[in-house]
C-alpha positions as CSV (number, residue, x, y, z in Angstrom):
1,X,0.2,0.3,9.4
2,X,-3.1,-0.8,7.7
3,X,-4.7,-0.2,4.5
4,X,-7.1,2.2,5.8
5,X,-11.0,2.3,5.0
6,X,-12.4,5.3,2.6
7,X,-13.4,7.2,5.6
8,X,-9.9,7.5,7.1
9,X,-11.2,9.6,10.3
10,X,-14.7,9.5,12.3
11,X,-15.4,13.2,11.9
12,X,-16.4,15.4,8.4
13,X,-13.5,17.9,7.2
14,X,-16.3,20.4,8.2
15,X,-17.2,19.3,11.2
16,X,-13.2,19.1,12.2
17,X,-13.2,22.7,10.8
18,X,-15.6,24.0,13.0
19,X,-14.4,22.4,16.1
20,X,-11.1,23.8,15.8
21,X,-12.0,26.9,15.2
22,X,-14.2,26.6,18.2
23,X,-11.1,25.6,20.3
24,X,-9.2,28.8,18.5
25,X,-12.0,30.9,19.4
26,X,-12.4,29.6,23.1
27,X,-8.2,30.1,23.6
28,X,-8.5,33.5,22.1
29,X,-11.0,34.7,24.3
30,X,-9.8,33.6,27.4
31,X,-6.3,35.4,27.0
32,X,-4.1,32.2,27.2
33,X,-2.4,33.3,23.9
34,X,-2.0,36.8,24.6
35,X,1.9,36.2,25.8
36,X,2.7,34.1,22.5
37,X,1.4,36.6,20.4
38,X,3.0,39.0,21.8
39,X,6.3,37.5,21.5
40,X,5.2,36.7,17.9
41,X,4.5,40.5,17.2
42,X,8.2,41.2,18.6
43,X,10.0,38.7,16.6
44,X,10.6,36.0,18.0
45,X,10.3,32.9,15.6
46,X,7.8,30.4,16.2
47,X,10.2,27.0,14.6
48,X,14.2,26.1,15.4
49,X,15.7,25.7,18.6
50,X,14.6,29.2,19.7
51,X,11.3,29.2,18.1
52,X,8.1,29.4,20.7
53,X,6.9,25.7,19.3
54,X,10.0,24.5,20.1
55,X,9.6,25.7,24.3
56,X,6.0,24.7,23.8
57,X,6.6,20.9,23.4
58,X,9.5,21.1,25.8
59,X,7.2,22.7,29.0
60,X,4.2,20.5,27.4
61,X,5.9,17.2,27.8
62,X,7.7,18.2,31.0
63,X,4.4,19.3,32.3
64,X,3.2,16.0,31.4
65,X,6.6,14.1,33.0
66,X,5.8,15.9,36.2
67,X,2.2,14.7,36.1
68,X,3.1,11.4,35.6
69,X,5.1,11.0,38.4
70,X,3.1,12.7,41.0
71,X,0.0,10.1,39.8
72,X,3.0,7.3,40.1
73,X,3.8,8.9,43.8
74,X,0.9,9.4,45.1
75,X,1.0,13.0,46.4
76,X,1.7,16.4,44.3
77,X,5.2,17.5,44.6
78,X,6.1,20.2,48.1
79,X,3.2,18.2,49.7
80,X,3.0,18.6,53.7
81,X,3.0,15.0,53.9
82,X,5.2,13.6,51.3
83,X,7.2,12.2,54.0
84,X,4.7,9.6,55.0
85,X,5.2,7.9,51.6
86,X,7.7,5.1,50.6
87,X,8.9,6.4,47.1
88,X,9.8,10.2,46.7
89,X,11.2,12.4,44.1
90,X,14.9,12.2,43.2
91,X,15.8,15.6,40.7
92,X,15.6,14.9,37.5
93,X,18.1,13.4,34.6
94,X,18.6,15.3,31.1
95,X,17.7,13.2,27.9
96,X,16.9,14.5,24.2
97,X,14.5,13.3,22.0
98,X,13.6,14.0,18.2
99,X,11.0,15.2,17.4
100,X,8.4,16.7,14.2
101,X,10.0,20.0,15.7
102,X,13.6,19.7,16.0
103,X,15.4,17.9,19.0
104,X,13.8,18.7,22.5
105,X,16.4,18.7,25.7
106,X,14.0,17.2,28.6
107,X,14.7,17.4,31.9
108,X,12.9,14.4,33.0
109,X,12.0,13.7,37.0
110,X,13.3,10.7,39.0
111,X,12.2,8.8,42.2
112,X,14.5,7.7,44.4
113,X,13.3,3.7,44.5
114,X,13.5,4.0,40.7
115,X,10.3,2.7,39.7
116,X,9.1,5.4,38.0
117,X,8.8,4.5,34.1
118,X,6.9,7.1,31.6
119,X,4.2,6.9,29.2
120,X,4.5,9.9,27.8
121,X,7.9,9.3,26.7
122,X,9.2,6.2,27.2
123,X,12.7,4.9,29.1
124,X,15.3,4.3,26.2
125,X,13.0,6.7,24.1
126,X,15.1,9.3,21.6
127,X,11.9,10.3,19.3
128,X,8.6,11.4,19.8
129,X,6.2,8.5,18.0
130,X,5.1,11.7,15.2
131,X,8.4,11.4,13.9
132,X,8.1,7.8,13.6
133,X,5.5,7.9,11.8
134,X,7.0,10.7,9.3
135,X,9.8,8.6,8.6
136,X,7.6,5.5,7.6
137,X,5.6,8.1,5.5
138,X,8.5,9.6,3.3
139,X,9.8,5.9,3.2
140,X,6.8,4.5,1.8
141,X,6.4,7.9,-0.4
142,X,9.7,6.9,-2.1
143,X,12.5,8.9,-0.5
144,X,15.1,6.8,0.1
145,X,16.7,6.4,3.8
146,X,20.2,9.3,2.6
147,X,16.7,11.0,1.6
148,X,15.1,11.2,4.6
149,X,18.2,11.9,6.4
150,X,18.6,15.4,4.4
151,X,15.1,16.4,4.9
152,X,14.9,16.3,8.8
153,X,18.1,17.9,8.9
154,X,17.0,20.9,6.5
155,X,13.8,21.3,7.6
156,X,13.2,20.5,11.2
157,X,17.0,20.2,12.5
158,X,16.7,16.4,13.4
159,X,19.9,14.5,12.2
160,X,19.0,10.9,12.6
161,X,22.0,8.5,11.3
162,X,21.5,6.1,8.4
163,X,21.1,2.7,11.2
164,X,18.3,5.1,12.8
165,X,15.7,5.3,10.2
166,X,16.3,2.1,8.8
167,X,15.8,0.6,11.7
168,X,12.6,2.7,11.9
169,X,11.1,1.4,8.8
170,X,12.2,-2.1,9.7
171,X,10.0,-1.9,12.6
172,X,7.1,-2.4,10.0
173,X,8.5,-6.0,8.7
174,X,6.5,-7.6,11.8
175,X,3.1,-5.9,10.1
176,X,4.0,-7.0,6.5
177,X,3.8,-10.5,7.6
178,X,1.4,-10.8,9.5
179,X,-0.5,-9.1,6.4
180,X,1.3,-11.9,4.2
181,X,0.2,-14.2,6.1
182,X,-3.2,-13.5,7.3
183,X,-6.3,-15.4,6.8
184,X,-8.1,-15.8,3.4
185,X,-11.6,-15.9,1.8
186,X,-12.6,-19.7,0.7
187,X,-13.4,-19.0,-3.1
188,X,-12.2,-15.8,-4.9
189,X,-13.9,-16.0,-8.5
190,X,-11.0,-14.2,-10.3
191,X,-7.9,-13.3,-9.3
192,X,-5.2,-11.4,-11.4
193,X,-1.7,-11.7,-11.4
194,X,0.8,-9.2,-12.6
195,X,4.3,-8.7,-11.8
196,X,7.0,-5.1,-11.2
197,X,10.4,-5.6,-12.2
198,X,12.5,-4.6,-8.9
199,X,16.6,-4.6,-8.6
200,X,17.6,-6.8,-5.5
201,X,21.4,-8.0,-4.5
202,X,21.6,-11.3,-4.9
203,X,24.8,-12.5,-3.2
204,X,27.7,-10.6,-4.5
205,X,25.3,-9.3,-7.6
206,X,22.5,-7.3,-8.1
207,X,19.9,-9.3,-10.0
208,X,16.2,-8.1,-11.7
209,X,13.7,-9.9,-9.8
210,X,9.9,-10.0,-10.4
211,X,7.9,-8.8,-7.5
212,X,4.3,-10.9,-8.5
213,X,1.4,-9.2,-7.0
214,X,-1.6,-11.1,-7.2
215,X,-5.2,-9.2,-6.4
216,X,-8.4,-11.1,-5.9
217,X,-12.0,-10.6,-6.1
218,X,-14.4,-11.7,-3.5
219,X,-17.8,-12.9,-3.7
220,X,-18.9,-9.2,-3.2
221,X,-17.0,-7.6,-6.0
222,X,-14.8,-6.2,-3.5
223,X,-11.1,-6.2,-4.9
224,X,-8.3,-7.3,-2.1
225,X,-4.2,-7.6,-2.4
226,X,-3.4,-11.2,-1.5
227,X,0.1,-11.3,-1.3
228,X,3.4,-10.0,-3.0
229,X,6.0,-12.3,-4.3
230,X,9.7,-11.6,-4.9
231,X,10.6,-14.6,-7.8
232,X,13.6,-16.8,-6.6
233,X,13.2,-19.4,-8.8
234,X,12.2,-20.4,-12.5
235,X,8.8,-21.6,-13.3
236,X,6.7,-24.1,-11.9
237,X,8.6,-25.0,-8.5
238,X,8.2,-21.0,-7.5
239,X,4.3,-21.0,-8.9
240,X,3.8,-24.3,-7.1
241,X,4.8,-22.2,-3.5
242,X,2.8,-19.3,-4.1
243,X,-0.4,-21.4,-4.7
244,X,0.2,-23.4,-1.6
245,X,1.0,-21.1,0.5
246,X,-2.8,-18.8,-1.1
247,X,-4.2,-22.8,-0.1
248,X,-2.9,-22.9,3.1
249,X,-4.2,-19.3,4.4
250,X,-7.4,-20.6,3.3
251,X,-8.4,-20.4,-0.5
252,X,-9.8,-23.2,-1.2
253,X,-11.0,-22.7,-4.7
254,X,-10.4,-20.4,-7.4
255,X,-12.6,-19.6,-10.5
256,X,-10.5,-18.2,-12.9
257,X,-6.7,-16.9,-12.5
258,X,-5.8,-13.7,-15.5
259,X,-2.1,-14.0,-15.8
260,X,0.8,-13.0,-18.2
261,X,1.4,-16.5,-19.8
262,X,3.8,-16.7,-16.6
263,X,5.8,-20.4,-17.3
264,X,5.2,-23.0,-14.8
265,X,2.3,-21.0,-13.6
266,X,-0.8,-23.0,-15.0
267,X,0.5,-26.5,-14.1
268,X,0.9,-24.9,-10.7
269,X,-2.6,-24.2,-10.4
270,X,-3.9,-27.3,-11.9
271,X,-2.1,-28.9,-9.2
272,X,-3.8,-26.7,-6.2
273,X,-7.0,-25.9,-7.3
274,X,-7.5,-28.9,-10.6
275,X,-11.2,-26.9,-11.9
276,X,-9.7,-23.6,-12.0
277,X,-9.5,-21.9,-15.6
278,X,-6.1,-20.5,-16.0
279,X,-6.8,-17.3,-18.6
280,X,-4.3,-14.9,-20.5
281,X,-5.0,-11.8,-20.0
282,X,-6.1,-10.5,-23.2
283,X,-4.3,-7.0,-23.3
284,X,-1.0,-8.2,-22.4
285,X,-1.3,-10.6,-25.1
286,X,-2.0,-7.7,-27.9
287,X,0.7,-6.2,-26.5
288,X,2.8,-8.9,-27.1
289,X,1.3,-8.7,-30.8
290,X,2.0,-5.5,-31.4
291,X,5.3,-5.1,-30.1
292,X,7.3,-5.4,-33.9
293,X,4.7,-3.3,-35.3
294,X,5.6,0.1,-36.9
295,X,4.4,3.0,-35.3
296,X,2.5,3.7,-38.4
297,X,1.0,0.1,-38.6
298,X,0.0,0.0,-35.4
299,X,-3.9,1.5,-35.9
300,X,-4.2,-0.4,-38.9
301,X,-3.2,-4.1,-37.0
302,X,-5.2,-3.2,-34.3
303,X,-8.3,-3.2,-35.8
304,X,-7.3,-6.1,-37.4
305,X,-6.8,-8.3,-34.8
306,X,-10.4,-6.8,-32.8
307,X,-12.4,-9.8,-34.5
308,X,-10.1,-12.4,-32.8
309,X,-10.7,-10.9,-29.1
310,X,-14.1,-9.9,-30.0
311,X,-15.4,-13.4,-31.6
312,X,-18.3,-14.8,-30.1
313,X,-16.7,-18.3,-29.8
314,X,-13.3,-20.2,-30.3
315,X,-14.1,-21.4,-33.3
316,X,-14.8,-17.7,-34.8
317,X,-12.1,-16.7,-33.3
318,X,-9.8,-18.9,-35.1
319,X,-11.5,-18.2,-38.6
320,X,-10.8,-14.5,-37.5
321,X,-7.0,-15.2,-37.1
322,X,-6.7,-17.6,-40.0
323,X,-8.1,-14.2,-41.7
324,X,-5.7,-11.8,-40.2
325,X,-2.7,-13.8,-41.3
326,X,-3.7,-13.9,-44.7
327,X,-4.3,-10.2,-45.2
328,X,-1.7,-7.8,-45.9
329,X,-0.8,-6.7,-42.2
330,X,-0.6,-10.3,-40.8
331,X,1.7,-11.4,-43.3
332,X,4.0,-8.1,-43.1
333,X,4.1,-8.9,-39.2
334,X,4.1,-12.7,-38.7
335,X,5.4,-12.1,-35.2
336,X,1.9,-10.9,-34.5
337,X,0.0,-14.2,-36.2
338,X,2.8,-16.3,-33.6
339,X,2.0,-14.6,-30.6
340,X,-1.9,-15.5,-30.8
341,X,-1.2,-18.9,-31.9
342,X,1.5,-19.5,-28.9
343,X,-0.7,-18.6,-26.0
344,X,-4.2,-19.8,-28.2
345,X,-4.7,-22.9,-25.8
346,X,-4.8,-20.4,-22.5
347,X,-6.5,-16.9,-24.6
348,X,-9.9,-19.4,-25.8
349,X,-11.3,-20.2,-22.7
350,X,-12.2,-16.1,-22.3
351,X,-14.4,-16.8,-25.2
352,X,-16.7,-19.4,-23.8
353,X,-17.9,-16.6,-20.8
354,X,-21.1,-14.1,-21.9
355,X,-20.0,-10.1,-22.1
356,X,-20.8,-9.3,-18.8
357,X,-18.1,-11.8,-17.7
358,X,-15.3,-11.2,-20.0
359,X,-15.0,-7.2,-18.9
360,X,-14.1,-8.5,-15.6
361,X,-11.4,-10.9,-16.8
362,X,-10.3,-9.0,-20.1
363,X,-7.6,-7.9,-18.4
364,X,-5.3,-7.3,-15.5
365,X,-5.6,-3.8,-15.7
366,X,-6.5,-3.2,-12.6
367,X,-3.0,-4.1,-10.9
368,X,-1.2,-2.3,-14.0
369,X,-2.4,0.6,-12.6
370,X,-1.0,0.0,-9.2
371,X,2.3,-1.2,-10.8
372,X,2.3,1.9,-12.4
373,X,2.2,3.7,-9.1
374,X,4.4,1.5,-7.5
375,X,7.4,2.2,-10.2
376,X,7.5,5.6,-9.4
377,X,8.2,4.9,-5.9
378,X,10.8,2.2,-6.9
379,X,12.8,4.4,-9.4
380,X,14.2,6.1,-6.5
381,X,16.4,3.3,-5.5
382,X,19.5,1.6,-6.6
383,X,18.7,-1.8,-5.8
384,X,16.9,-3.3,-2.8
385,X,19.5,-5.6,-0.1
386,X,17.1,-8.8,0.0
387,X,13.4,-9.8,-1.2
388,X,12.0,-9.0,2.0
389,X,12.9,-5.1,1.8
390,X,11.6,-5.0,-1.4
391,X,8.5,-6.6,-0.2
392,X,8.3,-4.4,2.4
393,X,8.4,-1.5,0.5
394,X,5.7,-2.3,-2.2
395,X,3.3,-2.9,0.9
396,X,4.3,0.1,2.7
397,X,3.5,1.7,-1.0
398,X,0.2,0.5,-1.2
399,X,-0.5,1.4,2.0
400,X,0.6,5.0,1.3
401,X,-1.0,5.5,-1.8
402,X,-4.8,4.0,-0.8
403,X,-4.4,6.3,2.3
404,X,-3.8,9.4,0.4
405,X,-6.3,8.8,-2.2
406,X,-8.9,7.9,0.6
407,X,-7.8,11.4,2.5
408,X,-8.6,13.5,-1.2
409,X,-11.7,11.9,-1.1
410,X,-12.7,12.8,2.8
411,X,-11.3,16.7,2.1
412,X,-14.1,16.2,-1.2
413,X,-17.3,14.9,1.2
414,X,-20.2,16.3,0.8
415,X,-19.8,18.1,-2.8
416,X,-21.9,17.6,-5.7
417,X,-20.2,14.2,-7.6
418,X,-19.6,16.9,-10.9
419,X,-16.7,18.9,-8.3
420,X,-15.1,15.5,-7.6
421,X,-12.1,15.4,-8.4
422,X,-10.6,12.9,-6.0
423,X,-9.4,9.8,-7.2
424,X,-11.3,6.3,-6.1
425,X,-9.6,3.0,-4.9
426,X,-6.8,2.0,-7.1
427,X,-7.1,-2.1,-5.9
428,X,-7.8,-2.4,-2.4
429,X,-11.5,-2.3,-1.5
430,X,-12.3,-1.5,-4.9
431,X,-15.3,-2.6,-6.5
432,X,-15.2,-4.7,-9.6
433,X,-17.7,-2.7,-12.4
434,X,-21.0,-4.5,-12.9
435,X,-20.0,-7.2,-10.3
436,X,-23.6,-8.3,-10.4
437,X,-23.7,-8.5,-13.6
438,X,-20.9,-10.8,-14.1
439,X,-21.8,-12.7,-10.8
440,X,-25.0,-13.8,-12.0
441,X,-22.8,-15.1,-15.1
442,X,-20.6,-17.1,-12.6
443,X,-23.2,-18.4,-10.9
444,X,-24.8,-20.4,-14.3
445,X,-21.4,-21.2,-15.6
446,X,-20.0,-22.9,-12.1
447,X,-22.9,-23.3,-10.2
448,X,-22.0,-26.2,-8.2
449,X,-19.1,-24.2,-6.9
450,X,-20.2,-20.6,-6.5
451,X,-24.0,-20.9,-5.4
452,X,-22.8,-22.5,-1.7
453,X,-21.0,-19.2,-1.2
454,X,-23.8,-16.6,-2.4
């Protein structure tokens, strides 16, 4: 699995369109379909075990079997001469397979030196590679495995047991890390990091663990997941990991990092990358602000606190909060005065960057929105059984939900922009607003760092 690329097939929705109808048009007219339909007009049902798709995929792949073995023998089968070759056909064996269809009986040919081994389907092969690919698809959708189980059985008669369809999905663990572990850019300008709140067992418990997703920009704006994270330990020694291991795939310098205040985490990456600026991101930090504020306060502080975020230095910025806290709201919510002053050290560097430059690091918003997406797959489950299948399944997730946003926008290609309706990228491969803008920024700012890489 792969996080596919906005065009997720080579040919238009149209142009697909009118090929198959081509095709449609070419079967009609030759009179191949004239016994299915007929069989259709008299009732006979075209899904289940006596449905007509069912005995199509049977004689299609037994066609294809038979094929297979007479390219493997060398000569078709009843040849005049078969006796002059060394291998010959030996009957055939019985073997059942799932499938998107329901389970297929095969009768699958033999040779008699047994050296005859099927692409088509495989030796030791009990489902078709469609329903694979299902499985994987409703996993990473959110269903979990008793899930899937109930849905092949009701709708397409497969009953696959519980060690069946795990083991499916586990058959994507060697693709998650290779993905966690592949090669890196040398400088990311910003990255963001955000953590989801996932239940894994822990030993003989079941423990809340932060899954830490961290998304980086590139030098062309281009937005890329770097790795996820399942939080073992406290603080600095787990920070200290993740920034060695983002060191070792190959980042070897890092602009600015927006976190959550995470503890441990900016000592971490003073230690890796020593220039970076380690930044708080600015909304969780309201957040924090205004989380003992009455509902109807809550307009009233906001505005309030605007001149502290939106000062044009650090040193306006503090007038502003010395302001706030003595005015009426700051000193009927002191909780909101602490929360600025607690994280002040890591929220002033966002005011030494020009406009165009603080949009792009005002706030991790950008994987709050994924998180977002990702907890409604997550709510489905109890609890995870380790770290790495809850890893796995936040990746498959992504995955899942990039690919069906990138097929709404294929079905929408070629409308006018004011009938869109598809959504864009949510993280991966999107492109950071006005990344010019705020490159150009960069480039003045750190030039000794960035310019090498433009």
């Amino acid at each position: 699995m792969t996080i596919n690329d906005d065009v997720a097939v080579e040919l238009s929705r149209e142009e697909r369109r009118r090929v198959q109808n081509e095709k449609a048009d070419e079967l009609i007219a030759s009179g191949a379909l004239d016994e299915v339909f007929s069989k259709i007009d008299n009732g006979q049902p075209l899904t289940g075990d006596e449905g007509l798709l069912h005995s199509l995929l049977k004689a299609t792949l037994e066609r294809g079997l038979n094929a297979e073995l007479t390219d493997h023998l060398g000569y078709e089968a009843g040849a005049p001469e078969a006796a002059a070759f060394p291998n010959s056909r030996n009957g055939y064996s019985s073997k059942a397979v799932a499938t998107e269809v329901g389970d297929v009986e095969l009768r699958v040919p033999r040779d008699r030196n047994g050296t005859f081994s099927p692409m088509l389907v495989r030796k030791g092969q009990r489902r078709l590679d469609g329903l694979d690919a299902m499985i994987v698809s409703l996993y990473a959708g959110g269903m979990t495995i008793r899930d899937i189980q109930h849905h092949l059985a009701s709708t397409v008669g497969t009953e696959l047991s519980h060690e069946t369809i795990s083991k499916i999905t586990e058959e994507v663990a060697d693709e998650v890390i290779k993905w966690q572990q592949r090669d890196l850019d040398a400088l990311y300008p910003v990255i963001y990091l955000d953590a989801i709140m996932v239940k894994v067992r822990d030993g003989g418990h079941v423990r809340n663990k932060a899954a830490h997703i961290a998304v980086g920009v590139d030098m062309d704006g281009i937005k890329h997941v770097l790795g996820i994270w399942i939080q073992q330990t406290e603080g600095a020694k787990f920070w200290a990991s993740v920034c060695a291991e983002l060191r070792n795939r190959g980042v070897v310098d890092v602009l600015i990092v927006c976190c959550d205040g995470l503890t441990g985490f900016a000592e971490a990456i003073e230690a890796t990358w020593p220039q970076a600026t380690v930044q708080t991101c600015v909304v969780h930090l309201i957040r924090a602000a205004m989380r003992f504020v009455a509902y109807g306060d809550r307009k009233q502080v906001a505005a309030a606190l605007k001149p502290i975020y939106q000062a044009s230095n650090a040193d306006a910025a503090l007038d502003a909060l010395e302001a706030f806290a003595d005015s009426v709201p700051g000193r009927k919510y002191p909780s909101a005065v602490k929360s600025f002053r607690d994280a002040w050290e890591r929220f002033i560097p966002f005011l030494a960057f020009p406009p165009e430059l603080r949009r792009v690091i005002y706030t991790t918003n950008s994987i709050e929105s994924l998180n977002y997406q990702l907890r409604k797959v997550t709510k489905n489950r109890g609890h995870f059984p380790n770290d790495a299948a809850a890893v796995k399944l936040l990746w498959m997730a992504i995955c899942n939900i990039e690919d069906k946003r990138a097929r709404e926008r294929v079905k929408e290609k070629g409308l006018p922009a004011a009938k869109r309706r598809a959504a864009g990228r949510l993280v991966e491969g999107a492109v950071t607003t006005n990344w010019k803008r705020a490159l150009e920024q960069l480039s003045l700012v750190y030039p000794e760092r960035i310019n090498h890489h433009l």
